[in-house]
PyMOL Python script that loads the backbone (N, CA, C, O; Angstrom):
from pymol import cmd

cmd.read_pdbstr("""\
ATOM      1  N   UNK A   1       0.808  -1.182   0.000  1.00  0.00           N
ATOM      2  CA  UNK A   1       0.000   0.000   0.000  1.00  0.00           C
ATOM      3  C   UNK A   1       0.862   1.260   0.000  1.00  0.00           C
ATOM      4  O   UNK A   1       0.526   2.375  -0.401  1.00  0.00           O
ATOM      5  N   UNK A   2       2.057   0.880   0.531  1.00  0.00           N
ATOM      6  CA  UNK A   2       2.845   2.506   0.492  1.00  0.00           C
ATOM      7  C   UNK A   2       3.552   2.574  -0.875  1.00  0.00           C
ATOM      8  O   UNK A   2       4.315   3.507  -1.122  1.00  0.00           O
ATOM      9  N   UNK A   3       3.364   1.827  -1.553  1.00  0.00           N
ATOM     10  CA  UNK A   3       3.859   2.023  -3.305  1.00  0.00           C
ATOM     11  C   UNK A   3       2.984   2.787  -3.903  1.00  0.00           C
ATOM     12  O   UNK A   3       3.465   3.461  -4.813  1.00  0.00           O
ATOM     13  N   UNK A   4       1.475   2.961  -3.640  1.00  0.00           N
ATOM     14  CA  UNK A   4       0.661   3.310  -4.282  1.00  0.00           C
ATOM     15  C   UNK A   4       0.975   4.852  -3.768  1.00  0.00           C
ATOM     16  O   UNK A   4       1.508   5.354  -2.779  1.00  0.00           O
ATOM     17  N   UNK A   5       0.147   5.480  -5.381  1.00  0.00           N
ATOM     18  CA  UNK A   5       0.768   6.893  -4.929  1.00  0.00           C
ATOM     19  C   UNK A   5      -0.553   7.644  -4.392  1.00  0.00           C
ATOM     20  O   UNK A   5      -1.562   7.060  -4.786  1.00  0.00           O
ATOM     21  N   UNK A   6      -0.831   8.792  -3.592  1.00  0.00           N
ATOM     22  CA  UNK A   6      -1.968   9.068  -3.200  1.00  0.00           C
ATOM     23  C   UNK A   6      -3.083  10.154  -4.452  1.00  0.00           C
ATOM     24  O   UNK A   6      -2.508  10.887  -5.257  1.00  0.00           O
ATOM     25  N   UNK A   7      -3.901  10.114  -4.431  1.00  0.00           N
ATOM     26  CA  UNK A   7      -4.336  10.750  -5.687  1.00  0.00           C
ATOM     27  C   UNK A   7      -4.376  12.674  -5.254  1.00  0.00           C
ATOM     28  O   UNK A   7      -4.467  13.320  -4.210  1.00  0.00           O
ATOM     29  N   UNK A   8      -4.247  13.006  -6.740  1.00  0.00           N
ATOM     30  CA  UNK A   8      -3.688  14.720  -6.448  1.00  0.00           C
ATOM     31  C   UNK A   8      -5.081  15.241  -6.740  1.00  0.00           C
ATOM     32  O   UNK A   8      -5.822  14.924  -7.670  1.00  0.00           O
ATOM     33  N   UNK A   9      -5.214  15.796  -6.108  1.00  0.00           N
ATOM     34  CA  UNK A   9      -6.608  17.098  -5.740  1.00  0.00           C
ATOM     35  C   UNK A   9      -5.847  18.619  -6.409  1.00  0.00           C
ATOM     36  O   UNK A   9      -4.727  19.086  -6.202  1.00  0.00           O
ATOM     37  N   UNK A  10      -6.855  19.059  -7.172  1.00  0.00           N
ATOM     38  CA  UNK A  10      -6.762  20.174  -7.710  1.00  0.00           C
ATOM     39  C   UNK A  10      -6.054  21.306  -6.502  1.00  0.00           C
ATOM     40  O   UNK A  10      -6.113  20.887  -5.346  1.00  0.00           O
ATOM     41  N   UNK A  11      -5.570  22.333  -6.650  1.00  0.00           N
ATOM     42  CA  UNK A  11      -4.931  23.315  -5.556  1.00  0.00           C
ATOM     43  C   UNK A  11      -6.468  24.376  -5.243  1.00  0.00           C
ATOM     44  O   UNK A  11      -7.140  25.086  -5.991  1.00  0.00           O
ATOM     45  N   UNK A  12      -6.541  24.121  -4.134  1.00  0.00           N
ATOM     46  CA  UNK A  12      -7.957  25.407  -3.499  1.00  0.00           C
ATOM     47  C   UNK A  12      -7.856  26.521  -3.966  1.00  0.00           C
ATOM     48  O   UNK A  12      -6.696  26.896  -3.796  1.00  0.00           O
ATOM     49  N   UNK A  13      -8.844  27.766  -4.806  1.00  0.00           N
ATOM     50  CA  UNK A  13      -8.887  28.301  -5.119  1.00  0.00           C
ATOM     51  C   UNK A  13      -8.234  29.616  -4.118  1.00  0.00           C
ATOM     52  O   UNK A  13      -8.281  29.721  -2.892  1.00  0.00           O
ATOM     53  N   UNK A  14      -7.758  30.341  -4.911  1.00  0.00           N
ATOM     54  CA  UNK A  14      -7.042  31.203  -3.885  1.00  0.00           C
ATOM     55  C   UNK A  14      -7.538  32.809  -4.194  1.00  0.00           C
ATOM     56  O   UNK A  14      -8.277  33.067  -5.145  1.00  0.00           O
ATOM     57  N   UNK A  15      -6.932  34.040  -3.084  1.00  0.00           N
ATOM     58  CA  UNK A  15      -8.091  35.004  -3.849  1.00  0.00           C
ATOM     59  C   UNK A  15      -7.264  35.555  -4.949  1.00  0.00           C
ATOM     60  O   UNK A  15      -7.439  36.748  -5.195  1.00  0.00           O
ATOM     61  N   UNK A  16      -6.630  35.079  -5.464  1.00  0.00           N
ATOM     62  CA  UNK A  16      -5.726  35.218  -6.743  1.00  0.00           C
ATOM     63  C   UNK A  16      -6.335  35.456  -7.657  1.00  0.00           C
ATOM     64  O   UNK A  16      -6.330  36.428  -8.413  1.00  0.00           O
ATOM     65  N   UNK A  17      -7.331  33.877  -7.612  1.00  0.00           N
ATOM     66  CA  UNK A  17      -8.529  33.342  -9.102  1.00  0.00           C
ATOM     67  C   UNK A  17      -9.846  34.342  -8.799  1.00  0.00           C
ATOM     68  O   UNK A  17     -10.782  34.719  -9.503  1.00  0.00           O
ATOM     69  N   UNK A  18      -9.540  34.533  -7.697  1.00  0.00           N
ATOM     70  CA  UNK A  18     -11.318  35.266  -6.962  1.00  0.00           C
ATOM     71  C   UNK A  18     -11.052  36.405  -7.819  1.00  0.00           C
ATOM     72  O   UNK A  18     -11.794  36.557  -8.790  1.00  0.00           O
ATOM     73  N   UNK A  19      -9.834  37.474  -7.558  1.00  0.00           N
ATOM     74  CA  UNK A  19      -9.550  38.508  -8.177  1.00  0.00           C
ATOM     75  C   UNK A  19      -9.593  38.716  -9.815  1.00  0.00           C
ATOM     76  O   UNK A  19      -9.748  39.754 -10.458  1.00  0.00           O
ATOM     77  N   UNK A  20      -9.367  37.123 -10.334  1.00  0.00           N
ATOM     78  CA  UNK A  20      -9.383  37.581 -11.874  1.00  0.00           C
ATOM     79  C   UNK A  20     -10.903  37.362 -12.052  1.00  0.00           C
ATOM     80  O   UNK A  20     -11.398  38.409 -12.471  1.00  0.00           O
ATOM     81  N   UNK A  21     -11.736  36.484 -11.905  1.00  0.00           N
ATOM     82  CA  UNK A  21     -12.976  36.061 -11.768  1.00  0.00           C
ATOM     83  C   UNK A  21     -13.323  37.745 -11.791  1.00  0.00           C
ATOM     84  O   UNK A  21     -13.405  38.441 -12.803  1.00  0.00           O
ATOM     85  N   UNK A  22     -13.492  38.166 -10.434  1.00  0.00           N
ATOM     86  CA  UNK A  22     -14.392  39.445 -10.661  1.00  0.00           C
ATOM     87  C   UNK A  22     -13.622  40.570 -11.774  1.00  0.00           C
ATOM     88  O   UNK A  22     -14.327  41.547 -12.027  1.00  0.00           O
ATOM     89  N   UNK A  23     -12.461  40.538 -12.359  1.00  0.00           N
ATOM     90  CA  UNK A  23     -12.125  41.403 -13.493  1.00  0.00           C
ATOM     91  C   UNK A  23     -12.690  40.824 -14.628  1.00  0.00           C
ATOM     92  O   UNK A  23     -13.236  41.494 -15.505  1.00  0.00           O
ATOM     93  N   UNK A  24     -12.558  39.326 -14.660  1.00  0.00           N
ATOM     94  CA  UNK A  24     -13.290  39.668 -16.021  1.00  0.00           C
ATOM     95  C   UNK A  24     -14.699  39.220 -16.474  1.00  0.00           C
ATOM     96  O   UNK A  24     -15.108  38.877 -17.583  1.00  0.00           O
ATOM     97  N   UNK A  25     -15.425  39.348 -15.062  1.00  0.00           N
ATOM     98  CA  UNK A  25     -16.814  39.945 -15.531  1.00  0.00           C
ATOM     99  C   UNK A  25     -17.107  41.053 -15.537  1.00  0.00           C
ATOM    100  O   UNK A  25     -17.829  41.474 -16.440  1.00  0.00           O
ATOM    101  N   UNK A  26     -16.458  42.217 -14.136  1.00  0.00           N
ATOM    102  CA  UNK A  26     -16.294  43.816 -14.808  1.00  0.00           C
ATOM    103  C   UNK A  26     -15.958  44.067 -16.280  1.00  0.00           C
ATOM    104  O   UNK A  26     -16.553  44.835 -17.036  1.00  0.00           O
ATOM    105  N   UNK A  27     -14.981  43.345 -16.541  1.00  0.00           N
ATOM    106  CA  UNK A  27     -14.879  43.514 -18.105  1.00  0.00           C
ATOM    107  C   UNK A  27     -15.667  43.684 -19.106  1.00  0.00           C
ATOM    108  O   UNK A  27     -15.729  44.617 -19.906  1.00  0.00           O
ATOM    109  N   UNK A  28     -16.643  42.138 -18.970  1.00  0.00           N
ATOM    110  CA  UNK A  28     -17.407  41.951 -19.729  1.00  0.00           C
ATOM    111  C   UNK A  28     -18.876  42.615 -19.704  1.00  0.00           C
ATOM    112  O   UNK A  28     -19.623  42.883 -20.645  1.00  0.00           O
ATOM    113  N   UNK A  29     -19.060  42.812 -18.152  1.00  0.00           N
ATOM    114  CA  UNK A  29     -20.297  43.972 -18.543  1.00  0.00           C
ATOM    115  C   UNK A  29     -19.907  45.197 -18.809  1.00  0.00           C
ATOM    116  O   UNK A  29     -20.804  45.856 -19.336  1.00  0.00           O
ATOM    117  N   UNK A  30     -18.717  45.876 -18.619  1.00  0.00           N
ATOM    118  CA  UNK A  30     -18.484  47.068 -19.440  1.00  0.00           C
ATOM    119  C   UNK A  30     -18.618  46.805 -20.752  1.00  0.00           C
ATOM    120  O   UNK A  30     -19.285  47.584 -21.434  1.00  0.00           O
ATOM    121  N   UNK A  31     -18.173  45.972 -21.184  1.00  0.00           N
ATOM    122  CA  UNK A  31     -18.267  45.862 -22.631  1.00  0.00           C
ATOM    123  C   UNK A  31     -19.719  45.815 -23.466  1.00  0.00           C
ATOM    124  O   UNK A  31     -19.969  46.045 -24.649  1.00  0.00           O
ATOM    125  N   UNK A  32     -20.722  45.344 -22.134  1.00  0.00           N
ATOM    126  CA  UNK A  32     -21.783  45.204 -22.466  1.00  0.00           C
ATOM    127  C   UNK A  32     -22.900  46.382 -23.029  1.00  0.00           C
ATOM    128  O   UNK A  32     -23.832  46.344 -23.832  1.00  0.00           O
ATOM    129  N   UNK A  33     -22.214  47.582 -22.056  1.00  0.00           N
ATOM    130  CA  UNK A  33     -22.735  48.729 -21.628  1.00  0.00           C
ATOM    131  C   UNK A  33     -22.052  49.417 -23.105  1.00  0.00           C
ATOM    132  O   UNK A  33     -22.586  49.911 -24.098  1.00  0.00           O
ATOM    133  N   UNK A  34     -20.685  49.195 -22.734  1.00  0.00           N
ATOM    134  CA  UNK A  34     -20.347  50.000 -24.580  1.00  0.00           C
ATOM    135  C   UNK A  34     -20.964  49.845 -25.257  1.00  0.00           C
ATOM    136  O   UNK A  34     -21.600  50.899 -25.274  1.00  0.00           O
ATOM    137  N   UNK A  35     -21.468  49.064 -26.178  1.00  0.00           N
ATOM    138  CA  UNK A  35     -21.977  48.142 -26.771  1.00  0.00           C
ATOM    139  C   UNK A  35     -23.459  48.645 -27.242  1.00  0.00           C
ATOM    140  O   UNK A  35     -23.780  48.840 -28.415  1.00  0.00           O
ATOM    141  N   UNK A  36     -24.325  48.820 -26.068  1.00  0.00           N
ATOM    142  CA  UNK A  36     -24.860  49.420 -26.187  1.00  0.00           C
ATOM    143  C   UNK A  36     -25.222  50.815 -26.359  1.00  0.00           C
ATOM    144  O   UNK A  36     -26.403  51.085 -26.578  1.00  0.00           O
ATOM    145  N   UNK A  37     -24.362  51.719 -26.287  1.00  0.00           N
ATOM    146  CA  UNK A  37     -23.873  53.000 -26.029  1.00  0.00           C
ATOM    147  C   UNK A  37     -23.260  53.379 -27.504  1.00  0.00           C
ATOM    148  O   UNK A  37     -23.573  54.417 -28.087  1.00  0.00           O
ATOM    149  N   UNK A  38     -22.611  52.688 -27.880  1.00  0.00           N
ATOM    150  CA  UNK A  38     -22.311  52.716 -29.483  1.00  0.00           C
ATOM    151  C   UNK A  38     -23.564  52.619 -30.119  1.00  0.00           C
ATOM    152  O   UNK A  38     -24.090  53.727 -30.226  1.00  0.00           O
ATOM    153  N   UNK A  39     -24.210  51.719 -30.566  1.00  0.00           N
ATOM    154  CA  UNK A  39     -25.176  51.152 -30.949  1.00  0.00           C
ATOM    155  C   UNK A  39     -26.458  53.029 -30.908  1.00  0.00           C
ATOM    156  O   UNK A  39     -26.777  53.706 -31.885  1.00  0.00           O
ATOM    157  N   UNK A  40     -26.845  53.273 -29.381  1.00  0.00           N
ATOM    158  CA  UNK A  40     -27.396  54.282 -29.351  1.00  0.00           C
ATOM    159  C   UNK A  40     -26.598  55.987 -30.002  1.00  0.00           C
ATOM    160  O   UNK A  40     -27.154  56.876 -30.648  1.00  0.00           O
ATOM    161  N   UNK A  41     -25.598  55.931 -29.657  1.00  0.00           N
ATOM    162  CA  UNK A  41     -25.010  57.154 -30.090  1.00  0.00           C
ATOM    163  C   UNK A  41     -25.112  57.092 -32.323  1.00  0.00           C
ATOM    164  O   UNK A  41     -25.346  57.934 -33.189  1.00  0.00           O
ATOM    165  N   UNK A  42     -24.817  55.779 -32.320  1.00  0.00           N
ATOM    166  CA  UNK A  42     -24.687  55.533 -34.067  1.00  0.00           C
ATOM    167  C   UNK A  42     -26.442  55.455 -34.745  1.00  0.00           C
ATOM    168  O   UNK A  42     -26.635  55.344 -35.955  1.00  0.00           O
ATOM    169  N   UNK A  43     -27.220  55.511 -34.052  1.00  0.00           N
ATOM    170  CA  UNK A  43     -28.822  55.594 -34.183  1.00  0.00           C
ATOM    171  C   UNK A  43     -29.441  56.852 -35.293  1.00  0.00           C
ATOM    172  O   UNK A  43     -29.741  56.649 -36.470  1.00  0.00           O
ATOM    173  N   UNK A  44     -29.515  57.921 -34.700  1.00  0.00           N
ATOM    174  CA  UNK A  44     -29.368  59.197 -35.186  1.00  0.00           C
ATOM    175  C   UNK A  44     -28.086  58.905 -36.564  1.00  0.00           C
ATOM    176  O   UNK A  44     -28.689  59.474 -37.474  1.00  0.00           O
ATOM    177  N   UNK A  45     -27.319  58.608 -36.943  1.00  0.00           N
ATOM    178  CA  UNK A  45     -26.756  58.502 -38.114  1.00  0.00           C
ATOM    179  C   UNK A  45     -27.109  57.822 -38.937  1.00  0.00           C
ATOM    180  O   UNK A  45     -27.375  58.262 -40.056  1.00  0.00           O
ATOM    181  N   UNK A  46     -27.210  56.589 -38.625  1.00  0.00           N
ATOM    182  CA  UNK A  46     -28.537  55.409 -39.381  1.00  0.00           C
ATOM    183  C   UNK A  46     -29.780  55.388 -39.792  1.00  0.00           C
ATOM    184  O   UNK A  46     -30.328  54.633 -40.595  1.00  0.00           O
ATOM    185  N   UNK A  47     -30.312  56.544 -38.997  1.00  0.00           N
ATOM    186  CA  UNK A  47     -31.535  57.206 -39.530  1.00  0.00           C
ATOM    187  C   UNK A  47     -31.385  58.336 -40.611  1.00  0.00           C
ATOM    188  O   UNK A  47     -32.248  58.505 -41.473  1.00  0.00           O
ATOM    189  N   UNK A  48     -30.141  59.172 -40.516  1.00  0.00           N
ATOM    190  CA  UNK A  48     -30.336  60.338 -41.916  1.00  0.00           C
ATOM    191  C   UNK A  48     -29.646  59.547 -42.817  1.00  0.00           C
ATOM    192  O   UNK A  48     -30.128  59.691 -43.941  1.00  0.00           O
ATOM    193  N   UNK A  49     -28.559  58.636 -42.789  1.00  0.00           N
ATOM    194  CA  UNK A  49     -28.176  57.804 -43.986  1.00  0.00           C
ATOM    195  C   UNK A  49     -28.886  57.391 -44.820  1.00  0.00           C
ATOM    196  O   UNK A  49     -28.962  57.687 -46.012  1.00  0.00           O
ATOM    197  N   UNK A  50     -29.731  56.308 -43.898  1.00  0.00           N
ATOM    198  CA  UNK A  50     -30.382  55.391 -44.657  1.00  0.00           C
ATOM    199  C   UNK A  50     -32.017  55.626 -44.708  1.00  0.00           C
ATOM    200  O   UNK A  50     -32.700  54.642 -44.994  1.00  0.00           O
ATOM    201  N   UNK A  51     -32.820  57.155 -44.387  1.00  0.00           N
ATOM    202  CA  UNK A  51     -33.751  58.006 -44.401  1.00  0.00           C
ATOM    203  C   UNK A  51     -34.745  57.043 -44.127  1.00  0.00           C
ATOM    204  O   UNK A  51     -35.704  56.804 -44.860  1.00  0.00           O
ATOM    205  N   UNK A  52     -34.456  56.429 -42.914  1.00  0.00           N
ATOM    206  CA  UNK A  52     -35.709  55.892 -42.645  1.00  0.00           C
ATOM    207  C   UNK A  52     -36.255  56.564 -41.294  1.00  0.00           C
ATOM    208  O   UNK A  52     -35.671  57.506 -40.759  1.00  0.00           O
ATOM    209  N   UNK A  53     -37.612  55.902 -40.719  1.00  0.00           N
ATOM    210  CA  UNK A  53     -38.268  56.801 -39.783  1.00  0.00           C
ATOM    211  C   UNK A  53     -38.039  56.369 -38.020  1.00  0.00           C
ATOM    212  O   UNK A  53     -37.500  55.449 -37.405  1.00  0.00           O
ATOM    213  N   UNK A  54     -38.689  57.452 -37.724  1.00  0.00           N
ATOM    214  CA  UNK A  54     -38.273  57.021 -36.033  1.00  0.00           C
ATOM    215  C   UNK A  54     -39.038  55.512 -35.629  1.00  0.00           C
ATOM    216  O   UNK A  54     -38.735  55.170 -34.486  1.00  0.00           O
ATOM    217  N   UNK A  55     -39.711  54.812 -36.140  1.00  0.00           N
ATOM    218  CA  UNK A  55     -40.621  53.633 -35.742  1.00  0.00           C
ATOM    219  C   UNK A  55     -39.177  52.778 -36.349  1.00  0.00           C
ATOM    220  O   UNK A  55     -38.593  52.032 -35.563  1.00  0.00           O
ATOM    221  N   UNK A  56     -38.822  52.887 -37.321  1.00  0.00           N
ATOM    222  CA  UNK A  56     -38.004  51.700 -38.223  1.00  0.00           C
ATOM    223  C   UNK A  56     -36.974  51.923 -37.432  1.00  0.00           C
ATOM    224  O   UNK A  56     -37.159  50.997 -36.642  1.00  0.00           O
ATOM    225  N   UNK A  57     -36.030  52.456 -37.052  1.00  0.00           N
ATOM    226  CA  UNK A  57     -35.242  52.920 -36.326  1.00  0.00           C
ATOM    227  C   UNK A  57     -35.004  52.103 -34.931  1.00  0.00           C
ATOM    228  O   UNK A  57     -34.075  51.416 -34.506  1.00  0.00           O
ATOM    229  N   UNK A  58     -36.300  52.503 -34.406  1.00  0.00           N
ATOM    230  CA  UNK A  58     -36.771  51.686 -33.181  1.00  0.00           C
ATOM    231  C   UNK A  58     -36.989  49.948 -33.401  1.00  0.00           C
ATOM    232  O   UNK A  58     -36.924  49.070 -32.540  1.00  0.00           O
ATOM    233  N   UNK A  59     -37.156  49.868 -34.294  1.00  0.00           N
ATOM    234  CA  UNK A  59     -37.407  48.019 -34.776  1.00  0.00           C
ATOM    235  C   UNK A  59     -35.612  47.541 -34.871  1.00  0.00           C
ATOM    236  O   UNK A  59     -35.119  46.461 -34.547  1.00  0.00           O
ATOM    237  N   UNK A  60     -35.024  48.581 -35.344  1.00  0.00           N
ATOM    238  CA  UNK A  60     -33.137  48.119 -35.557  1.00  0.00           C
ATOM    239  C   UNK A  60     -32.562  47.995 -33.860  1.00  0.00           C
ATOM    240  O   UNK A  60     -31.591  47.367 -33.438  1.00  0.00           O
ATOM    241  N   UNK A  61     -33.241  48.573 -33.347  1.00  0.00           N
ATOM    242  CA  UNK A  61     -32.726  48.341 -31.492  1.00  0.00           C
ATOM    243  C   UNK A  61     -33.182  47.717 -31.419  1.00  0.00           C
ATOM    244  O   UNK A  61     -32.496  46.906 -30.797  1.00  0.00           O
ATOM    245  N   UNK A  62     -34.516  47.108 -31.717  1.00  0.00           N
ATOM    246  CA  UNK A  62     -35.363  46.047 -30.927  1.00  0.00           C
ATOM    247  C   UNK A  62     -34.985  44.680 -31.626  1.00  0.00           C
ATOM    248  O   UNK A  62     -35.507  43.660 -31.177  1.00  0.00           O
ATOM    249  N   UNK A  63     -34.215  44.601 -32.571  1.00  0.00           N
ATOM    250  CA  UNK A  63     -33.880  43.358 -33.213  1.00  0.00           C
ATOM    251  C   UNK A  63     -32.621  43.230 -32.811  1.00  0.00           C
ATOM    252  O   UNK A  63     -32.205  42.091 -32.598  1.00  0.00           O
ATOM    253  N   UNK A  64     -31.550  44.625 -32.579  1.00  0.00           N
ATOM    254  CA  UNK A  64     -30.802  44.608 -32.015  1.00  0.00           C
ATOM    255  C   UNK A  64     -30.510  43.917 -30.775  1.00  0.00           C
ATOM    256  O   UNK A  64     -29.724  42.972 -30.709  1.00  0.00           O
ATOM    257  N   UNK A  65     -31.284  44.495 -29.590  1.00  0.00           N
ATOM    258  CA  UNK A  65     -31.287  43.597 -28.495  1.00  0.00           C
ATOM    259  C   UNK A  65     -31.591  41.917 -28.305  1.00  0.00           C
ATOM    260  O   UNK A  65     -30.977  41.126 -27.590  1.00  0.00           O
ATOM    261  N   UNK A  66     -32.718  41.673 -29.174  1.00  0.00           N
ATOM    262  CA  UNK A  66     -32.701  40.568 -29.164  1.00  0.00           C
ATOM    263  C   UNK A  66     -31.889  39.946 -29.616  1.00  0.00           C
ATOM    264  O   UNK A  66     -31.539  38.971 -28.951  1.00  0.00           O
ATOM    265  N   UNK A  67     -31.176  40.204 -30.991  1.00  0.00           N
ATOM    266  CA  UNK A  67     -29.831  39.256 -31.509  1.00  0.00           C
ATOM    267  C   UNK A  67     -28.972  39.231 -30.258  1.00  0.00           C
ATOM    268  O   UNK A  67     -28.702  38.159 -29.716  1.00  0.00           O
ATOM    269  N   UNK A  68     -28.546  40.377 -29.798  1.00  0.00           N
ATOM    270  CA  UNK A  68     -27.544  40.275 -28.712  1.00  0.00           C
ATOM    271  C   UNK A  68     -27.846  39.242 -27.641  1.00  0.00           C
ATOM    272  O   UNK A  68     -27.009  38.440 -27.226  1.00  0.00           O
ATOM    273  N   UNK A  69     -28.995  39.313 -27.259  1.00  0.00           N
ATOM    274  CA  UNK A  69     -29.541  38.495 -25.736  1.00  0.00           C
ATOM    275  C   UNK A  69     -29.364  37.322 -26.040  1.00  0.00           C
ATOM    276  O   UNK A  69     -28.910  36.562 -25.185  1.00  0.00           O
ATOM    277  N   UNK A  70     -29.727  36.764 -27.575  1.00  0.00           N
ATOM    278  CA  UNK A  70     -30.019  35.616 -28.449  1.00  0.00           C
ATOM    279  C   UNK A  70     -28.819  35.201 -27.763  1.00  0.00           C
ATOM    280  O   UNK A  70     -28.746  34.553 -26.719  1.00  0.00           O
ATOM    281  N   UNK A  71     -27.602  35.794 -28.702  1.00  0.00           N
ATOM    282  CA  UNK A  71     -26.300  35.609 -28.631  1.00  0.00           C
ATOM    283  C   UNK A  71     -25.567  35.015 -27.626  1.00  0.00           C
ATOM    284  O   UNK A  71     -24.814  34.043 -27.670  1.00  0.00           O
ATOM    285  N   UNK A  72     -25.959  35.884 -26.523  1.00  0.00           N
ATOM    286  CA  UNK A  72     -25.239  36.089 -25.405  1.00  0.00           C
ATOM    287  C   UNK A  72     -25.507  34.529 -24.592  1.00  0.00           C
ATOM    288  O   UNK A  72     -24.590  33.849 -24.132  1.00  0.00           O
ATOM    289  N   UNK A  73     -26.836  34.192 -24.547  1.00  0.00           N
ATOM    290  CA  UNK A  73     -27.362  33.218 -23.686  1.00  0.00           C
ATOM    291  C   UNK A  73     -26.872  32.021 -24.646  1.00  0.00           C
ATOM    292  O   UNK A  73     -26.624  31.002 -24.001  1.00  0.00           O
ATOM    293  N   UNK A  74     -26.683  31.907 -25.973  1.00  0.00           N
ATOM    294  CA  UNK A  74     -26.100  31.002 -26.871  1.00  0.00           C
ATOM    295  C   UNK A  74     -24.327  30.489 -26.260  1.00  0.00           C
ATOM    296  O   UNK A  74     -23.816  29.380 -26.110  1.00  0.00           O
ATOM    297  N   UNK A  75     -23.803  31.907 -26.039  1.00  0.00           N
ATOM    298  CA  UNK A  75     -22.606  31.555 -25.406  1.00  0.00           C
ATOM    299  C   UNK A  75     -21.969  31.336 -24.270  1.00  0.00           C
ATOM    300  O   UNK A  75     -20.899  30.848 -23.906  1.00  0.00           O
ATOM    301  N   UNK A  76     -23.316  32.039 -23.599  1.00  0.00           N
ATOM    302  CA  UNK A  76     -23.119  31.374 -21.954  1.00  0.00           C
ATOM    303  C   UNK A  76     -23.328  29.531 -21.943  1.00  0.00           C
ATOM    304  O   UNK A  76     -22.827  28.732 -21.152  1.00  0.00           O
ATOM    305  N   UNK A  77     -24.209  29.267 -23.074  1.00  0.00           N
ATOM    306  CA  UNK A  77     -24.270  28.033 -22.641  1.00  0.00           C
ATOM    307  C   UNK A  77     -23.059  26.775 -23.543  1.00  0.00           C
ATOM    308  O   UNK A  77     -22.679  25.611 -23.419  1.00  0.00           O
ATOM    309  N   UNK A  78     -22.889  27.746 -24.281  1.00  0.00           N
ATOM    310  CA  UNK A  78     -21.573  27.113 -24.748  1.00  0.00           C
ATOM    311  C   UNK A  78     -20.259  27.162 -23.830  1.00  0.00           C
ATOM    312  O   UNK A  78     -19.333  26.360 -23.947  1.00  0.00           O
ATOM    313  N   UNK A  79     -20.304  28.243 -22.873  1.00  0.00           N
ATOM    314  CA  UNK A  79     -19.056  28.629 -22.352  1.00  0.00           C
ATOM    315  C   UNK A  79     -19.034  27.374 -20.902  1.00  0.00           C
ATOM    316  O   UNK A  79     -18.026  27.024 -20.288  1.00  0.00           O
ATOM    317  N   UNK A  80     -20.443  26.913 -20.663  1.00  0.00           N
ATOM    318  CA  UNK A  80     -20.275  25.827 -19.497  1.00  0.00           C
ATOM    319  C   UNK A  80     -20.405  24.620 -19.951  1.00  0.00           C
ATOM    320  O   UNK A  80     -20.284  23.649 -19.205  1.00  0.00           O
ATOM    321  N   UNK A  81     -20.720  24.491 -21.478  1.00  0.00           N
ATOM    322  CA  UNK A  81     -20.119  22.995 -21.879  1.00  0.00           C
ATOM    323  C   UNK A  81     -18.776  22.940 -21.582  1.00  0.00           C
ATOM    324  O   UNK A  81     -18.136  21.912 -21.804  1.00  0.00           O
TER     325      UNK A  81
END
""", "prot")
cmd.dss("prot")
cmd.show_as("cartoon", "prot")
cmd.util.cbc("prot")
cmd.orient("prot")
């Protein structure tokens, strides 16, 4: 029995990992917030470009968001496979 070797356990998380953990979800909801913030500031340009109206306009955010949410929940669930 003392030949056998004992089995290795992963090392306990330390606040090392805690610390990157919460950077890079700050990250990622900043990015989230840009994102959206681009999207709104570039609105008003997309409308005199492409001369469409304030309703159509409003349908490009609203398809907007949903692709994104689509997206997002697509890769959250890819990211815990």
């Amino acid at each position: 029995m003392a030949d056998q070797e004992r089995p290795r356990h992963p090392a306990a998380p330390t606040a090392e990992h805690g610390r990157l953990g919460l950077t890079l979800i700050l990250v990622a909801a900043f990015m989230v917030v840009l994102d959206f913030s681009i999207v709104n500031v570039a609105l008003s340009s997309i409308q005199r470009d492409l001369g469409v109206s304030a309703a159509t306009v409003q349908w490009m955010v609203t398809g907007y968001a949903i692709a994104f949410g689509g997206l997002l929940i697509l890769g959250g669930r890819a990211g815990d496979l």
